[in-house]
TIRO-14109 format. One record per residue (C-alpha): residue number from 0; residue in three letters; z, x, y. Coordinates in steps of 0.2 Angstrom, whole numbers, plus 5000, padded with zeros to 4 digits. Each point is the difference from the previous one (the first is absolute). Example, Ala and Ser with C-alpha at 12.3 -4.5 7.8 and 13.67 -1.06 7.14 Angstrom:
{0; "ALA"; {5039; 5062; 4978}}
{1; "SER"; {4997; 5006; 5017}}
# end
This chain:
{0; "UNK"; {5000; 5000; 5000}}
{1; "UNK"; {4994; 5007; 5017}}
{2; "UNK"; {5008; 4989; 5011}}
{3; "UNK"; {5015; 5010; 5004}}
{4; "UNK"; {5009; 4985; 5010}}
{5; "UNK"; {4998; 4988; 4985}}
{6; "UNK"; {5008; 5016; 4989}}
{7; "UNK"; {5015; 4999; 5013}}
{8; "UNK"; {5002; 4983; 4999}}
{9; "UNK"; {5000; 5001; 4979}}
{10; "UNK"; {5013; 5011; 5003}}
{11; "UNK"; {5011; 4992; 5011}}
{12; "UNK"; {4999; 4985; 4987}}
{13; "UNK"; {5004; 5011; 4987}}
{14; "UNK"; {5017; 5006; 5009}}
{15; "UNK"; {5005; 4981; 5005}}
{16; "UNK"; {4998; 4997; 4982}}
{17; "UNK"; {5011; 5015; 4994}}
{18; "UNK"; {5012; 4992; 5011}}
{19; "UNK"; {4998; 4983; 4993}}
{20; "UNK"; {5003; 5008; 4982}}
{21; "UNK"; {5015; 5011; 5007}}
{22; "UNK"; {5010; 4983; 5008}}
{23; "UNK"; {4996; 4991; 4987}}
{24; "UNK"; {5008; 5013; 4987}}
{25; "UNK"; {5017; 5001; 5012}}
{26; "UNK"; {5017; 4993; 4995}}
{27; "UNK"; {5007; 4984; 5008}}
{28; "UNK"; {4984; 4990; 5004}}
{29; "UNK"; {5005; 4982; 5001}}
{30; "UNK"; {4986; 4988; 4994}}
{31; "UNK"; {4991; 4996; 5013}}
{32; "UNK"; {4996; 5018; 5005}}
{33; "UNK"; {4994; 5003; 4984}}
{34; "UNK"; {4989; 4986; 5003}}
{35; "UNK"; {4994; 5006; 5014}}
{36; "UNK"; {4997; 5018; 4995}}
{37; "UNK"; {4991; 4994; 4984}}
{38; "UNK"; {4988; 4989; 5011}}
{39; "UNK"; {4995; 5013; 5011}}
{40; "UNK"; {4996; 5012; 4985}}
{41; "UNK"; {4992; 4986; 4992}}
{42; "UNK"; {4988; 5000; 5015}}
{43; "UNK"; {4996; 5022; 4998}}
{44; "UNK"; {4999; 4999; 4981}}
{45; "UNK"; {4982; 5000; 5001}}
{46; "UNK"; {4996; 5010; 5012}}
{47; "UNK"; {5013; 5016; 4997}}
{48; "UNK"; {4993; 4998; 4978}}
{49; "UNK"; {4980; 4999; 5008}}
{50; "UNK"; {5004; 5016; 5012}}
{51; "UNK"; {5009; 5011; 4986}}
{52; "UNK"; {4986; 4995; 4990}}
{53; "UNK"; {4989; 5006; 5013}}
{54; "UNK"; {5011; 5016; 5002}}
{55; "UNK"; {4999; 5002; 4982}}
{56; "UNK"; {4982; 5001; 4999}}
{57; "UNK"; {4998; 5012; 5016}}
{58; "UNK"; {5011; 5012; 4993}}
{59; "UNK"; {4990; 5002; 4984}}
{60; "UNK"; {4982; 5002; 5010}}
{61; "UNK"; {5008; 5015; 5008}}
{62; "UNK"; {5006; 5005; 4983}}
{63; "UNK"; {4983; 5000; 4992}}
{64; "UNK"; {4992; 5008; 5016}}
{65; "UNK"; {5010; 5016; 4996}}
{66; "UNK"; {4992; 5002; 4981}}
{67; "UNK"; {4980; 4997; 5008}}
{68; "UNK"; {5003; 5019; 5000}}
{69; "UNK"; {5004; 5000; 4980}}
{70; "UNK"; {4985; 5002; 4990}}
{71; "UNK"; {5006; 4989; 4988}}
{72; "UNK"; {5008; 4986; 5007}}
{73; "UNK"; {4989; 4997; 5016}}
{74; "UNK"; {4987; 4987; 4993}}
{75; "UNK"; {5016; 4990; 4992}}
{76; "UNK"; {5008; 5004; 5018}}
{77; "UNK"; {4983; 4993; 5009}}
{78; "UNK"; {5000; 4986; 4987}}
{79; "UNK"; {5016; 4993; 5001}}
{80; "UNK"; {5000; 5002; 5023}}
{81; "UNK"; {4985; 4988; 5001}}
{82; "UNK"; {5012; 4987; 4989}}
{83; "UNK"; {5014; 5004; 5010}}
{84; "UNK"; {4991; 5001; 5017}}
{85; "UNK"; {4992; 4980; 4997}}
{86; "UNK"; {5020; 4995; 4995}}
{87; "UNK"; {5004; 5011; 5014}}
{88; "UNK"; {4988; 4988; 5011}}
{89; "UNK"; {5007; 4986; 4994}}
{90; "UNK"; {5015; 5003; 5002}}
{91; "UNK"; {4997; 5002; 5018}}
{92; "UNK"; {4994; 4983; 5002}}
{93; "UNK"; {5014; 4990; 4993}}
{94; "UNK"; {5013; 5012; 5011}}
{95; "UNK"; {4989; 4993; 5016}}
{96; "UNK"; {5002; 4982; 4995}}
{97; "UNK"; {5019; 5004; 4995}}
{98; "UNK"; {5005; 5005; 5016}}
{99; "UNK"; {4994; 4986; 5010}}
{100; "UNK"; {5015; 4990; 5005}}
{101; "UNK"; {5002; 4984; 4992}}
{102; "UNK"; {5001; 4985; 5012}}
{103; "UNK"; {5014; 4991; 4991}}
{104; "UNK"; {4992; 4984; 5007}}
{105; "UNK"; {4984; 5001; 4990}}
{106; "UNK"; {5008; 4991; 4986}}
{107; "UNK"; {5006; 4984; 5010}}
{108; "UNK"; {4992; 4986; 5003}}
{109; "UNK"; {4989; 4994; 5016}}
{110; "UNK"; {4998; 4989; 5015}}
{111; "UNK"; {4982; 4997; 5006}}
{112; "UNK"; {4996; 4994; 5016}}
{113; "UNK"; {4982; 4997; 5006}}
{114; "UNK"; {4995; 4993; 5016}}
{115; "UNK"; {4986; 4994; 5010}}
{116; "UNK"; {4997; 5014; 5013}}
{117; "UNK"; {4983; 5001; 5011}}
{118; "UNK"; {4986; 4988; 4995}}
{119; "UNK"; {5006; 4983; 5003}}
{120; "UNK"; {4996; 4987; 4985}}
{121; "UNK"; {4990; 5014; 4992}}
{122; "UNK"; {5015; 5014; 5000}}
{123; "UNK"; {5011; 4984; 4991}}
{124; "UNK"; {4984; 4999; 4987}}
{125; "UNK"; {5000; 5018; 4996}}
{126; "UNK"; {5021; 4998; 4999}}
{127; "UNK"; {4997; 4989; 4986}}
{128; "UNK"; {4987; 5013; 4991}}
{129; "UNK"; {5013; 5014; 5002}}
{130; "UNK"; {5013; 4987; 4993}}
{131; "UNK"; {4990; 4996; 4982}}
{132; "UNK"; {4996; 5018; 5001}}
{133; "UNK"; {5018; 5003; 4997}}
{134; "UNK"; {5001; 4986; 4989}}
{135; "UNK"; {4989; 5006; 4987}}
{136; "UNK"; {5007; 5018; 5000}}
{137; "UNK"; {5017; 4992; 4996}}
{138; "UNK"; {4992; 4992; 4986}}
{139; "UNK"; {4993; 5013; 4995}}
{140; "UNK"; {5017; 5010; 4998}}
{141; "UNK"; {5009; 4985; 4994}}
{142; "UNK"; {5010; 4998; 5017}}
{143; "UNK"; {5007; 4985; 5005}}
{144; "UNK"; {4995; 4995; 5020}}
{145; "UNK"; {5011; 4985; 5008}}
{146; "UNK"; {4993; 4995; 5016}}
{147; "UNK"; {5018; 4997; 5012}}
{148; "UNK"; {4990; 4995; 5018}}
{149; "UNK"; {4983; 4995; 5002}}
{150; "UNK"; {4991; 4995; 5014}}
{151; "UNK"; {4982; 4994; 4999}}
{152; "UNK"; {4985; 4994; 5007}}
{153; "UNK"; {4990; 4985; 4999}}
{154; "UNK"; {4985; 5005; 4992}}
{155; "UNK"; {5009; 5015; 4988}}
{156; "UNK"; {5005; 5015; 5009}}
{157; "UNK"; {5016; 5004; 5003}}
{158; "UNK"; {5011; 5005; 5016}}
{159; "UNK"; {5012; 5007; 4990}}
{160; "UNK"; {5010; 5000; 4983}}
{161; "UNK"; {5015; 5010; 4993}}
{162; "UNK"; {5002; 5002; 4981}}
{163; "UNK"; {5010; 5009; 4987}}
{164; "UNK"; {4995; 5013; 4986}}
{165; "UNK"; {5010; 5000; 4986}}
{166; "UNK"; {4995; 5015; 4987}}
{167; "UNK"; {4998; 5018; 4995}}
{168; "UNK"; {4999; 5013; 5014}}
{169; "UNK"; {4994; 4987; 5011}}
{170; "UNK"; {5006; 5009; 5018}}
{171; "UNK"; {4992; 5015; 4992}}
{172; "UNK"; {4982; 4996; 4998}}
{173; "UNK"; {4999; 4988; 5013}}
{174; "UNK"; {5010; 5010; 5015}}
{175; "UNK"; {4982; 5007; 5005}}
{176; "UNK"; {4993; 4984; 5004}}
{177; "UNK"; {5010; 4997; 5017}}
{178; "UNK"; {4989; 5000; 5016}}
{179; "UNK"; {4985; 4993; 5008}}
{180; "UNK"; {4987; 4993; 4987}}
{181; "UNK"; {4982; 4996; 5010}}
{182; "UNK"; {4985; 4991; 4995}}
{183; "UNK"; {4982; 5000; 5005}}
{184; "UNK"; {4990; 4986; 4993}}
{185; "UNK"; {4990; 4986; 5008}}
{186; "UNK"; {5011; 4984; 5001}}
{187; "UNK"; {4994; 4984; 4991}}
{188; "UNK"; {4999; 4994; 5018}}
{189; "UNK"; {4990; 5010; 5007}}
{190; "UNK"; {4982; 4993; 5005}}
{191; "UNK"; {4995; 5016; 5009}}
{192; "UNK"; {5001; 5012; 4982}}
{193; "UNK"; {5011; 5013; 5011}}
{194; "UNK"; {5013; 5011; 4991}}
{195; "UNK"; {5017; 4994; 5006}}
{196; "UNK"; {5017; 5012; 4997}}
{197; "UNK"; {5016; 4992; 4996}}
{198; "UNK"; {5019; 5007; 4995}}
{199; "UNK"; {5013; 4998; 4993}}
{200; "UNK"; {5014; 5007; 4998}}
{201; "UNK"; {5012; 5004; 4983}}
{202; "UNK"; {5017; 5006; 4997}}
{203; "UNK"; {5009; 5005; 4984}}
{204; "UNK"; {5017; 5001; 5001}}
{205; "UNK"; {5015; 5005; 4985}}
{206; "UNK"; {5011; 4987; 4998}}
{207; "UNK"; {5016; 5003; 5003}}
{208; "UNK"; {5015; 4996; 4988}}
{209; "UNK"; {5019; 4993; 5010}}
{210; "UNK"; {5005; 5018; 4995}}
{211; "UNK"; {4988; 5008; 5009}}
{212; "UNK"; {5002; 4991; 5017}}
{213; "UNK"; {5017; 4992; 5007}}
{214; "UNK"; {4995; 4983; 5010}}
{215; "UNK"; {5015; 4993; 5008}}
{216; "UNK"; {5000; 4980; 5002}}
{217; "UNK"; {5006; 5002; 5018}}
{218; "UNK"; {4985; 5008; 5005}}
{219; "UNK"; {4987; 4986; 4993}}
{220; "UNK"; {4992; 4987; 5008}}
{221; "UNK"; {4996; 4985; 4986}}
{222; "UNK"; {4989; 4985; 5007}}
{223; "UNK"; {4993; 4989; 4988}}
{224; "UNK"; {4985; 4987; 5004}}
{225; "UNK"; {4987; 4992; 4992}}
{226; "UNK"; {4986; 5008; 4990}}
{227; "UNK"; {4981; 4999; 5008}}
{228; "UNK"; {4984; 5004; 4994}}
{229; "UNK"; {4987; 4998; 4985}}
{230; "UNK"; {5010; 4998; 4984}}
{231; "UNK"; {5015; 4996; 5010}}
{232; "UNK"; {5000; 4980; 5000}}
{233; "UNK"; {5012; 4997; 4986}}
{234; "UNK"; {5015; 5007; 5008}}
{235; "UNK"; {4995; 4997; 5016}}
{236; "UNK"; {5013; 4984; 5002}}
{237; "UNK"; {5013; 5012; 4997}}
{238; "UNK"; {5008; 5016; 5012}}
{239; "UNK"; {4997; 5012; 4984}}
{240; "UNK"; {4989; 5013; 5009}}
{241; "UNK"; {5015; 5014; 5007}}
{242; "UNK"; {4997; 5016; 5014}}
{243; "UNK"; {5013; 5012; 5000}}
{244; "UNK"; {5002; 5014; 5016}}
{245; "UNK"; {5009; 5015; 4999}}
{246; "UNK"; {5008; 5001; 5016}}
{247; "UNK"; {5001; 5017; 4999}}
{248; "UNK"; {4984; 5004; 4999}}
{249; "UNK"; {4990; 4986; 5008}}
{250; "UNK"; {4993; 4999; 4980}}
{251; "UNK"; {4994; 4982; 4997}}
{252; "UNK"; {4994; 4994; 4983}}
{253; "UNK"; {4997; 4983; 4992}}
{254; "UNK"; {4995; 4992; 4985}}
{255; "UNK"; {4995; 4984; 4995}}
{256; "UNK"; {4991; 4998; 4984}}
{257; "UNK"; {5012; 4994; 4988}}
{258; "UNK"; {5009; 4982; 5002}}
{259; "UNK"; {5018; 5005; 4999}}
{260; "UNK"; {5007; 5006; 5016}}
{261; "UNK"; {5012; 5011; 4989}}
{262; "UNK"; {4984; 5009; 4991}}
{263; "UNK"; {4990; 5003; 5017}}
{264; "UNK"; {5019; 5005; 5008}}
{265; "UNK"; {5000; 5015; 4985}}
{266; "UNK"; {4981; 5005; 5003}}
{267; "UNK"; {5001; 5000; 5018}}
{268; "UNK"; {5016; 5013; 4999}}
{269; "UNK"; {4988; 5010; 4986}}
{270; "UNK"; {4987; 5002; 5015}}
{271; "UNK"; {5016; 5004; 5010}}
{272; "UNK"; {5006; 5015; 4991}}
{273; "UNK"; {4984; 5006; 4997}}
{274; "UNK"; {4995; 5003; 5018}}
{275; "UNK"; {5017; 5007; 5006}}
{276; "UNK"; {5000; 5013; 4983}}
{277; "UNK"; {4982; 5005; 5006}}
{278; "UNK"; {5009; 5001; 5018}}
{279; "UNK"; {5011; 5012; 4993}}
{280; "UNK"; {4989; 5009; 4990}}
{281; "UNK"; {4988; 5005; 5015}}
{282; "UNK"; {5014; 5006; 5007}}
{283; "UNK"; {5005; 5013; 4987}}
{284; "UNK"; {4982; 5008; 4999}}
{285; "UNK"; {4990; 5009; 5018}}
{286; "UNK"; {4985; 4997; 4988}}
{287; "UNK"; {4998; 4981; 5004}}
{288; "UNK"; {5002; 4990; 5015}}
{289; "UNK"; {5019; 4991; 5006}}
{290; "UNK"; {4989; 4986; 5006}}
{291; "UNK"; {4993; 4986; 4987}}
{292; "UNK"; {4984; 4998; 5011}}
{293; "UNK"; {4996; 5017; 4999}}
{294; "UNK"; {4999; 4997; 4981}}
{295; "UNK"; {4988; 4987; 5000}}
{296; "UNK"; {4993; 5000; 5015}}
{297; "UNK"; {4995; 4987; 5013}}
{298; "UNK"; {4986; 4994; 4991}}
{299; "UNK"; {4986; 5004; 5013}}
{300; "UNK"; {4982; 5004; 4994}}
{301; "UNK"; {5005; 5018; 5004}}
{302; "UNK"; {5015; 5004; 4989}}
{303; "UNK"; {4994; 5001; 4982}}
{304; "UNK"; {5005; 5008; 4983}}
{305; "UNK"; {4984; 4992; 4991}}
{306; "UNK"; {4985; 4993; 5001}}
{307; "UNK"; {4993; 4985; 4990}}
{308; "UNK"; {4980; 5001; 5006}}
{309; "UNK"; {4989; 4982; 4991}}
{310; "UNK"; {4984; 5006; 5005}}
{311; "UNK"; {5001; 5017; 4992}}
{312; "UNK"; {5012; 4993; 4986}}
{313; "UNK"; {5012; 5016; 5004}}
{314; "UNK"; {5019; 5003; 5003}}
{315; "UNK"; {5005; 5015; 5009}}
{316; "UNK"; {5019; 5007; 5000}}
{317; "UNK"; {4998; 5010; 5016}}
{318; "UNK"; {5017; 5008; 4995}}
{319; "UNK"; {4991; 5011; 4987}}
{320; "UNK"; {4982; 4997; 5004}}
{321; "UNK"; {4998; 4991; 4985}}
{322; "UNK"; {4982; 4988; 4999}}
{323; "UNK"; {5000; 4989; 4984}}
{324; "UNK"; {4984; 4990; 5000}}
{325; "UNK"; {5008; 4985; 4988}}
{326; "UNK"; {5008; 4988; 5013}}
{327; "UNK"; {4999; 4985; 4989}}
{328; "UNK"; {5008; 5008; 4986}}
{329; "UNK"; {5016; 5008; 5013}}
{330; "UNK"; {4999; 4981; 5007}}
{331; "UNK"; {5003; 4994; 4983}}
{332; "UNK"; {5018; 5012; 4997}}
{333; "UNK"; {4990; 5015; 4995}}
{334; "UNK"; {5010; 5012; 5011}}
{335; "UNK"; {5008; 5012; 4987}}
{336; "UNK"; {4987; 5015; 5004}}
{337; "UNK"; {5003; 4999; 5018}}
{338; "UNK"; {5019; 4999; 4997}}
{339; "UNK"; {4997; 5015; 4990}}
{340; "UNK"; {4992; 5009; 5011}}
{341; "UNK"; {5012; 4996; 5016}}
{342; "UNK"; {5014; 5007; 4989}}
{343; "UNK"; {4993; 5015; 4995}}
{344; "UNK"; {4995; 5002; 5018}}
{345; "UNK"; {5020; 4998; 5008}}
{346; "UNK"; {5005; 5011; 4984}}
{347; "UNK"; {4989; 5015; 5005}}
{348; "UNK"; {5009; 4997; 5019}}
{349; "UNK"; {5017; 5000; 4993}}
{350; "UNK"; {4996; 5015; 4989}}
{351; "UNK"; {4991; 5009; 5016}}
{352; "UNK"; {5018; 4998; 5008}}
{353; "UNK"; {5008; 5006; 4990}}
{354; "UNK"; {4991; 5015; 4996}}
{355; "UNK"; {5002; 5002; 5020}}
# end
């Protein structure tokens, strides 16, 4: 391995697990210490057995390079470096991948939000596509989406909707989806045949568990009233539908798809304490922005992380300058190649730092 800051880093890991080991070993630990302590070795195991591994096979390259000299061992010497070396190579690879810190949220589950941003009726239109987009990629990987607020259109689009994904590393493959999605296609409605652009705007957020964020009752705001909208007649009699604020933080969510105001109370506080642990965890980190807008945008035509182009049947991520010419198919849930490629894009930055 070359990169002499990664070799550091390996070797500051290999200390702290030393340590681990060393604690764990001493006298007088009460149980929750050992907990604890076994956990966070737990966590190195794989790394520390890959890099001694790796160690391992270094070692014995050097080894063989002093009998090239030995008239009688250097072909077996040749022979077994080239084995070694491809291990060697290996080896390096999984270190890389290894030392990229885990985001301890990419198991949880998600809150999405999509709205309406610049286009009018047409942006609510291409709301809706983004929505089965997500729809069929949950199918797909046997997630369970619940829609918690929706507000639509008359004629199908929609304003905006929040729903929750239930699953398997749900936060993880989806965190890369938050920002400004735009379209470029001629609207039904158009006479003239001229290419209109539209957005809309997506956020994926981890929910939050009640140990993760403290809401104290005194700092809520609870207003109920009565449900609104397409799909919302049958509980319409009835002051079911519930907004919550956060006084605190001027956060307001509401909720009004299911008919018990007790079920839309729990949903709502589900939004809730997702947005204030996002809150708190773009304050921990200088790598994204303390304000919610400046994830997702404002929605105009100039903010965008990708591009949906109709005439040319293409979708460009203009993150990683990525063109994939099979819109239909990434309409239809067929996202996993470009979830792919934006994770191995953001692991390459992570292992770039730290290198540096």
């Amino acid at each position: 391995m070359t990169n002499t800051g990664m070799l550091k880093k390996l070797e500051e890991v290999e200390i702290k697990y030393i340590e681990i080991e060393q604690n764990l070993n001493a006298e007088g630990l009460n149980p929750e210490n050992i907990r604890k302590l076994s956990m966070e070795r737990a966590e190195l195991e794989e790394i520390i057995e890959t890099y001694r591994e790796f160690k391992n096979v270094v070692s014995s390259i050097e080894d063989n390079k002093l009998l090239l000299n030995d008239k009688e061992l250097s072909q077996l010497a040749r022979e077994e470096n080239l084995g070694l070396e491809q291990q060697k190579s290996r080896l390096e690879k999984n270190l890389e991948l290894l030392l990229i810190p885990k985001d301890p949220n990419d198991k949880k589950n998600a809150i999405l939000e999509i709205r309406a941003g610049a286009g009018g009726e047409e942006a609510a239109l291409f709301a809706a596509n983004i929505l089965r987009m997500y729809e069929r990629f949950c199918e797909q990987n046997k997630w369970k989406l619940e829609t918690l607020n929706l507000n639509e259109t008359g004629i199908g689009g929609i304003k905006e909707i929040t729903a929750s994904i239930e699953g398997r590393d749900v936060f993880g493959k989806l965190k890369y989806e938050s920002g400004v999605h735009r379209v470029q296609r001629i609207p039904a409605t158009e006479t003239g045949g001229r290419i209109h652009t539209s957005t809309a705007t997506v956020a994926i957020l981890a929910e939050a568990e009640e140990v993760d964020v403290t809401v104290e009752d005194k700092d809520l705001r609870i207003d109920t009233y009565r449900a609104s909208g397409a799909g919302g007649q049958h509980i319409n009699k009835t002051d079911s539908a519930i907004r919550i604020t956060h006084n605190p933080t001027g956060i307001v969510v509401q909720c009004q798809d299911e008919r018990s105001q007790h079920k839309n109370k729990a949903s709502a506080m589900k939004m809730l304490r997702a947005k204030l642990f996002e809150m708190e965890e773009l304050k921990k980190t200088t790598e994204r922005s303390d304000n919610r807008k400046n994830q997702v945008g404002s929605g105009d035509r100039s903010e965008k992380i990708r591009t949906y182009n109709y005439p040319q049947g293409r979708v460009t991520d203009h993150r990683i300058g990525v063109t994939l010419h099979k819109l239909d198919s990434i309409l239809d849930g067929d996202i996993n190649e470009l979830i792919q490629l934006l994770t191995t894009y953001f692991q390459a930055e992570s292992l770039k730092e730290i290198s540096d």
